[in-house]
C-alpha positions as CSV (number, residue, x, y, z in Angstrom):
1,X,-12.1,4.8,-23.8
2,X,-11.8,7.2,-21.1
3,X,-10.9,5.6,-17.5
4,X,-11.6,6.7,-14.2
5,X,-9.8,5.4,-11.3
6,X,-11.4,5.6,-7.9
7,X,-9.6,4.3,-4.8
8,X,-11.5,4.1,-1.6
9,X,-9.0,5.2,1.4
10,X,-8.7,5.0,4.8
11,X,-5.5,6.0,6.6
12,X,-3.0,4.8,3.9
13,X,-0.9,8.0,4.1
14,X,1.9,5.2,3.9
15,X,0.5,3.6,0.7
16,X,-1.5,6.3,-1.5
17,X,1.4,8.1,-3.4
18,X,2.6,5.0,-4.6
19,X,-1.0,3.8,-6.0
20,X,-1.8,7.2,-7.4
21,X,1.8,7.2,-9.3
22,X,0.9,3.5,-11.1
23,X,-2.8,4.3,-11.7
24,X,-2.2,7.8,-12.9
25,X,1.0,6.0,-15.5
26,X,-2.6,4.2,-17.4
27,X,-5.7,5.9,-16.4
28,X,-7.3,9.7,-17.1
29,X,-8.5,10.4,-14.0
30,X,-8.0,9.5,-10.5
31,X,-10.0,10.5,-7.8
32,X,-9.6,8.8,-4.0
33,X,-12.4,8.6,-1.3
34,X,-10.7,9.8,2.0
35,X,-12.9,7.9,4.7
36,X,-12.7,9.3,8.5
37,X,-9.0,9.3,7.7
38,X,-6.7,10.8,10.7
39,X,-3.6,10.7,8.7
40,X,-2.9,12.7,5.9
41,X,-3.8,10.8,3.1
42,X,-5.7,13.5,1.7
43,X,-2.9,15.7,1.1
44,X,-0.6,13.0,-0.2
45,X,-3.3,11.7,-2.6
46,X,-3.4,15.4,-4.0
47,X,0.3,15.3,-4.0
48,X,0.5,12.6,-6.1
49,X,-1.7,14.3,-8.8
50,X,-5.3,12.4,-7.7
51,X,-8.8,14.2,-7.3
52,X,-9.2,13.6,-3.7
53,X,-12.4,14.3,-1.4
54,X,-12.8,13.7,2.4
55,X,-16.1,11.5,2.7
56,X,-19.5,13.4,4.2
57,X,-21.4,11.2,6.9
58,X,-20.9,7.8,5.3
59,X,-22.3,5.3,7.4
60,X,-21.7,2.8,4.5
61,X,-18.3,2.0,5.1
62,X,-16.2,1.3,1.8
63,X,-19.7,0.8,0.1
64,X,-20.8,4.5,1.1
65,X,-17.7,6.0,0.3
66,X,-17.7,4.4,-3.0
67,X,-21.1,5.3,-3.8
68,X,-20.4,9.3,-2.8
69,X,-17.3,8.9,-5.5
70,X,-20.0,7.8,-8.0
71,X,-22.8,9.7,-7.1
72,X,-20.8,13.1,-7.1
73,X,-17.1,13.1,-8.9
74,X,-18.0,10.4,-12.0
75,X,-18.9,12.4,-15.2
76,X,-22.1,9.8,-16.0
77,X,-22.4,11.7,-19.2
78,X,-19.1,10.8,-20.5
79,X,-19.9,8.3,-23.6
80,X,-16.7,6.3,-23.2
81,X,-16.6,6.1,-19.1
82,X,-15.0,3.1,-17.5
83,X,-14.5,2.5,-14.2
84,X,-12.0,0.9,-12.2
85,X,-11.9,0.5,-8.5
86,X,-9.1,-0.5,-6.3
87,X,-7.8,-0.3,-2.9
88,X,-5.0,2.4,-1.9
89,X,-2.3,-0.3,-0.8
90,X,-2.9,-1.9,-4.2
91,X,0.0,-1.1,-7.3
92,X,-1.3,-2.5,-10.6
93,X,0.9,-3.4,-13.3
94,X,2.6,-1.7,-15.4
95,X,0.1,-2.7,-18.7
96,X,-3.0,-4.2,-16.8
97,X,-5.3,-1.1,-17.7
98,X,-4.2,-1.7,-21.8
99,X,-5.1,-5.4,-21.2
100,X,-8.7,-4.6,-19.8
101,X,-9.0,-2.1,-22.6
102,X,-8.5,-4.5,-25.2
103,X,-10.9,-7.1,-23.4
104,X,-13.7,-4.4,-23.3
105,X,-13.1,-3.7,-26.7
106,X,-13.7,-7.0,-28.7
107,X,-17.4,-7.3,-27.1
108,X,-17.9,-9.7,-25.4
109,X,-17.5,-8.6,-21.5
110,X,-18.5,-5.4,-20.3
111,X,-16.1,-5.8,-16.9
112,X,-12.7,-7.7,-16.5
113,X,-11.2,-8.4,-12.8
114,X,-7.8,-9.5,-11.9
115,X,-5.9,-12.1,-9.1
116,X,-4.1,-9.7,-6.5
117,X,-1.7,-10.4,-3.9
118,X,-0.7,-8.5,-1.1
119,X,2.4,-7.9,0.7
120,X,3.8,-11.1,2.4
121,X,4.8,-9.7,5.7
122,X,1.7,-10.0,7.5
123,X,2.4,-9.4,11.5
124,X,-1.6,-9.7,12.4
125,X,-4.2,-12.3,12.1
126,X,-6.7,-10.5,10.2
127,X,-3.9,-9.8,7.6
128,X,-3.2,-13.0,7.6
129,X,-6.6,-14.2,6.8
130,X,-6.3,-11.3,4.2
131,X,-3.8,-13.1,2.4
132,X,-5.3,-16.3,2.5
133,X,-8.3,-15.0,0.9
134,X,-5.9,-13.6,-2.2
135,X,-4.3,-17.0,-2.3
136,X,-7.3,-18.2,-2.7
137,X,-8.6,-15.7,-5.2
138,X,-5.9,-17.4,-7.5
139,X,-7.1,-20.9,-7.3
């Protein structure tokens, strides 16, 4: 099972090495989707030993920058292709890409998710309502 990591980013040069490090610890490849950044995320993500390419004319927002990460760095050939998608402030665990393997592989689900939680020093409102929305993810 060969897994692709792709990590849609916008102006988290304060976050991406760190996500690169954990995904790149349990994945093959990682690859993350610089959108309109103004920071140097970029050169950070490449730093940290990710694929990374600055969006062209997306419109689509995290949609469109996720679809040019599909529709041009994914190897659709690849028998054994799995995705998985997360956002650059995100660290997974340390075994959470073995687990999802293991699901994949006794048949019955062709996708696995997971409860996240973000950071609890939240200084805006729209981060706030961020974090309820995880909370509530868990329930």
């Amino acid at each position: 099972m060969y897994v692709t990591a792709i990590v849609p980013a916008h102006n988290e040069a304060g976050n991406i090495k760190r996500a690169v490090r954990a995904l790149k610890k349990q994945v093959d490849k990682v690859i993350v989707v610089c959108d309109r950044c103004d920071d140097d995320t970029y050169q950070r993500a490449q730093q940290a030993g990710a694929r990374a390419f600055e969006t062209v004319q997306n419109e689509g927002r995290k949609a469109g920058a996720l679809n040019q990460a599909l529709e041009n760095y994914v190897d659709w050939q690849r028998p054994d292709q799995y995705l998985f998608i997360c956002d650059a402030d995100t660290v997974i665990t340390e075994d959470w890409i073995e687990h999802a393997k293991r699901v994949i592989a006794q048949g019955d689900y062709d996708a696995v998710g997971s409860v996240f939680y973000g950071t609890a020093n939240r200084n805006k409102l729209i981060e706030f309502c961020q974090q309820l929305e995880w909370y509530r993810y868990a329930n």
